[in-house]
Backbone as a chain_set.jsonl record, in Angstrom:
{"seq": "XXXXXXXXXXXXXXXXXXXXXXXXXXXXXXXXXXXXXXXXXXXXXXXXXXXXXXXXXXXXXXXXXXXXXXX", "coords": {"N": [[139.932, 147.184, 183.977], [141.184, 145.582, 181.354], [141.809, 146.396, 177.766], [142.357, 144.972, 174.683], [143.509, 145.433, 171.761], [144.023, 143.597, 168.995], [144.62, 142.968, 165.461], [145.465, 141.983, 162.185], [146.34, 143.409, 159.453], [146.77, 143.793, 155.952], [150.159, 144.492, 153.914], [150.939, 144.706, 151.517], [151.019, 146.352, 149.135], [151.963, 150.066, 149.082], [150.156, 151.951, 150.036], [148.555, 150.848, 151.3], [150.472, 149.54, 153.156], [151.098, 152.408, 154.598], [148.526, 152.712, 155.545], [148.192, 150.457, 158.006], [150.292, 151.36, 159.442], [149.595, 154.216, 160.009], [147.272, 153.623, 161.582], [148.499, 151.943, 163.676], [149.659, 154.118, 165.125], [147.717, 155.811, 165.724], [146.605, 154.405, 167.723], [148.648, 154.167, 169.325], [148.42, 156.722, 170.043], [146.47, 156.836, 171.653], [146.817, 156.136, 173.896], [147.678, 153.489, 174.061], [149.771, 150.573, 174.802], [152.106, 148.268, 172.785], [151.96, 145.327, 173.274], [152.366, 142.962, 171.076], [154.032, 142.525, 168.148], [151.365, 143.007, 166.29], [149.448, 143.715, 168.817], [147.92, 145.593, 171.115], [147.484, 147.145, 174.021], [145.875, 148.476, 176.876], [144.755, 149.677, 179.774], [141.589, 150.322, 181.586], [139.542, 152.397, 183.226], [137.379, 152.372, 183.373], [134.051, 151.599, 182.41], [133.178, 153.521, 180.942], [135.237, 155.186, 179.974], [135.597, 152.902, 178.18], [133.85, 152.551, 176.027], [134.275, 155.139, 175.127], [136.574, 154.97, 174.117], [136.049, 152.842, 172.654], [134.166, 153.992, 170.673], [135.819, 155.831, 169.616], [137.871, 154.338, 168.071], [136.493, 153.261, 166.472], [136.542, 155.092, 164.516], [139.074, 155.456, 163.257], [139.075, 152.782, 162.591], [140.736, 150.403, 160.182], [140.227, 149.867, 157.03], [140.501, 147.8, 155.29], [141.001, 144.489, 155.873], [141.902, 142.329, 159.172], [140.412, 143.107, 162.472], [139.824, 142.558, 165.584], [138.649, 143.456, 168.674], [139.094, 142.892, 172.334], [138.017, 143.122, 175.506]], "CA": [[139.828, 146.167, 182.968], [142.428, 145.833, 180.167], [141.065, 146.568, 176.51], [143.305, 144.585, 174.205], [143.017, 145.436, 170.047], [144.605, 143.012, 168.078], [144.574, 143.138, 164.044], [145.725, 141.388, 160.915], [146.218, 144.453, 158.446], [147.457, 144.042, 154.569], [151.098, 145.88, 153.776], [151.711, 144.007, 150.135], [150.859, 148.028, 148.944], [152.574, 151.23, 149.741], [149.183, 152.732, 150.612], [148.303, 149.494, 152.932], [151.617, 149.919, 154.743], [150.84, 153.669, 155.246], [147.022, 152.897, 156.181], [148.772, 150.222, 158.881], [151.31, 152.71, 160.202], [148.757, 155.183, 160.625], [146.768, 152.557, 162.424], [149.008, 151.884, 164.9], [150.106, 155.215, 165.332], [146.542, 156.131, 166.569], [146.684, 153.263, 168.826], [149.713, 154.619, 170.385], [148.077, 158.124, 170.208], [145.015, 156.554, 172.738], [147.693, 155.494, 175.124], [147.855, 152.027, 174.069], [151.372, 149.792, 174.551], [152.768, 147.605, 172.294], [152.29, 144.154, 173.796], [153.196, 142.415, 170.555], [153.482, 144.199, 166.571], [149.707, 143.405, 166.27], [148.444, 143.306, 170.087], [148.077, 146.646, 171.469], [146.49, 147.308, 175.649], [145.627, 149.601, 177.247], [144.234, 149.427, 181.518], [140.815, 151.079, 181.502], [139.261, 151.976, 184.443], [135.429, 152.648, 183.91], [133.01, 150.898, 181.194], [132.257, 154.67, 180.343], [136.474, 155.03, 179.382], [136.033, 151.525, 177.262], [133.475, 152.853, 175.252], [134.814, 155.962, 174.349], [137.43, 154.401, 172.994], [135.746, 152.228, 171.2], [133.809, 155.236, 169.514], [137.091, 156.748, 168.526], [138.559, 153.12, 167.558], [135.651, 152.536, 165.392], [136.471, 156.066, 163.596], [139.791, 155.467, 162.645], [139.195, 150.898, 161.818], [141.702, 150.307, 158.879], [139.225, 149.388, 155.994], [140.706, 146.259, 154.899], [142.228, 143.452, 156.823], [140.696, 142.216, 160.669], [140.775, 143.531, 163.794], [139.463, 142.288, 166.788], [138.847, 144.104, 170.025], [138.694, 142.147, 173.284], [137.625, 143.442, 176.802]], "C": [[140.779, 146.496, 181.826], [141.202, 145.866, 178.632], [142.619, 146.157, 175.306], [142.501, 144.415, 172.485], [144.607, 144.606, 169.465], [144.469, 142.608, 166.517], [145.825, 142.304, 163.232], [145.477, 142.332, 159.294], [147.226, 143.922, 157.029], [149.184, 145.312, 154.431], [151.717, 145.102, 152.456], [151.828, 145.985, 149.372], [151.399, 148.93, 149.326], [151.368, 151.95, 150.456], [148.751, 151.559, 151.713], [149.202, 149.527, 153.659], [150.905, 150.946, 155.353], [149.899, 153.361, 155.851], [147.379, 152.028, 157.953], [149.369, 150.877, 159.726], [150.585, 153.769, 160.582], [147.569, 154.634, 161.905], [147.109, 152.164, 163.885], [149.563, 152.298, 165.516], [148.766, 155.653, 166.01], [146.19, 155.371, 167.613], [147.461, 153.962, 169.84], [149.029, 156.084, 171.042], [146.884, 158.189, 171.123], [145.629, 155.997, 173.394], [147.583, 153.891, 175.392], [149.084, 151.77, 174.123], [151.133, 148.565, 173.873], [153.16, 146.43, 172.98], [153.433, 142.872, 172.652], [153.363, 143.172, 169.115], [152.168, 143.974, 166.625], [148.829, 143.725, 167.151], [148.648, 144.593, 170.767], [147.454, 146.628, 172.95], [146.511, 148.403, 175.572], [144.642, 149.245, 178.632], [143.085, 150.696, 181.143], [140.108, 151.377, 182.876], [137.846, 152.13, 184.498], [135.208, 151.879, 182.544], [133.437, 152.513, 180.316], [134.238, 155.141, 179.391], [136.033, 154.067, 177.854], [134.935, 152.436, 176.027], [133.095, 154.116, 174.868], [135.746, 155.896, 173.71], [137.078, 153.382, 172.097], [135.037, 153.167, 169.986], [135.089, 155.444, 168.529], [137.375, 155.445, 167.767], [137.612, 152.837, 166.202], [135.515, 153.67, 163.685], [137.657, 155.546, 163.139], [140.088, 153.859, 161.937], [140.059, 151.148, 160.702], [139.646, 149.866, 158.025], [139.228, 147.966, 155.558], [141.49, 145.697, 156.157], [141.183, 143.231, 158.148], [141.416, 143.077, 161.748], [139.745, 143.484, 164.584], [139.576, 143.09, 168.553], [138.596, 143.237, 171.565], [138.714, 142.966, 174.909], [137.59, 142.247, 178.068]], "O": [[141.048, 147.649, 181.488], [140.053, 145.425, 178.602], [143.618, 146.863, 175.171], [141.544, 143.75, 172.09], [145.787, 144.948, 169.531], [144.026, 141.459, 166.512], [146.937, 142.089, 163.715], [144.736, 142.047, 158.354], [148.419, 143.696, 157.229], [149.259, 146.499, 154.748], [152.932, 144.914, 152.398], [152.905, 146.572, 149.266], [151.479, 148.713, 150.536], [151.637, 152.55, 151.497], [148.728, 151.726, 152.932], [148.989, 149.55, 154.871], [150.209, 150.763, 156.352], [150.061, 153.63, 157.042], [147.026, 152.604, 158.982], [148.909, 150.966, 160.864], [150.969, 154.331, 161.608], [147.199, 155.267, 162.894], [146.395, 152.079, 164.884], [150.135, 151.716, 166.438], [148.974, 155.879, 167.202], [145.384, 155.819, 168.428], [147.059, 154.285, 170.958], [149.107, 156.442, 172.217], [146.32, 159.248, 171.397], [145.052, 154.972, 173.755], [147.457, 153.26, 176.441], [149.804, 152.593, 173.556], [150.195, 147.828, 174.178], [154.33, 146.262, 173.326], [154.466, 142.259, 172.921], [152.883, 144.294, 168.95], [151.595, 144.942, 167.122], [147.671, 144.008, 166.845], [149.833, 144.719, 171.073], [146.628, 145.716, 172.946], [146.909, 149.207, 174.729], [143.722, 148.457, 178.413], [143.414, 151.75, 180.599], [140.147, 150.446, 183.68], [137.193, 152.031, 185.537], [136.111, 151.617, 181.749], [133.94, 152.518, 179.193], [134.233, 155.359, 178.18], [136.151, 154.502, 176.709], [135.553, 152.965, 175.103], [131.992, 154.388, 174.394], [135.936, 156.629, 172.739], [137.634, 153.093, 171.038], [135.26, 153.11, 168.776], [135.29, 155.306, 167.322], [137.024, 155.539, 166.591], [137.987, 152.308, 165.156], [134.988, 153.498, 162.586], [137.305, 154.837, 162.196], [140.942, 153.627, 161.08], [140.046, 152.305, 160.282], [138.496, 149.708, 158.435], [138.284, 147.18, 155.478], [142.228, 146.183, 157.014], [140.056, 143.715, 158.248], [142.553, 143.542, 161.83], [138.78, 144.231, 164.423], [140.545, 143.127, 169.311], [137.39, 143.012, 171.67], [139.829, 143.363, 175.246], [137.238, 142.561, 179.205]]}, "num_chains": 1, "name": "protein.A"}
């Protein structure tokens, strides 16, 4: 099953860029690709995968702005 995070993060701020950029630097760092700049995948192959990454995903959430996870 694919696990696709897509977000709508703030970068009017130097610290909201950074918090972004770190954002989707941990994305990359859970072996997600770069479908589009906001749409990240990633091919999962068990439930028990999906929601260990959502654990972690839910540690590093930006604070402000959305993000949507879809399964």
């Amino acid at each position: 099953m694919w696990m696709v995070v897509m977000f709508d993060l703030p970068v009017v701020e130097k610290s909201e860029r950074r918090a972004a950029t770190g954002f989707r630097n941990a994305l990359l760092d859970l072996g997600f690709e770069m479908s589009q700049f906001s749409v990240y995948m990633r091919f999962c192959t068990s439930q028990t995968q999906v929601d260990t990454l959502l654990l972690i995903h839910f540690q590093i959430w930006a604070i402000s702005g959305r993000v949507h996870v879809e399964i």
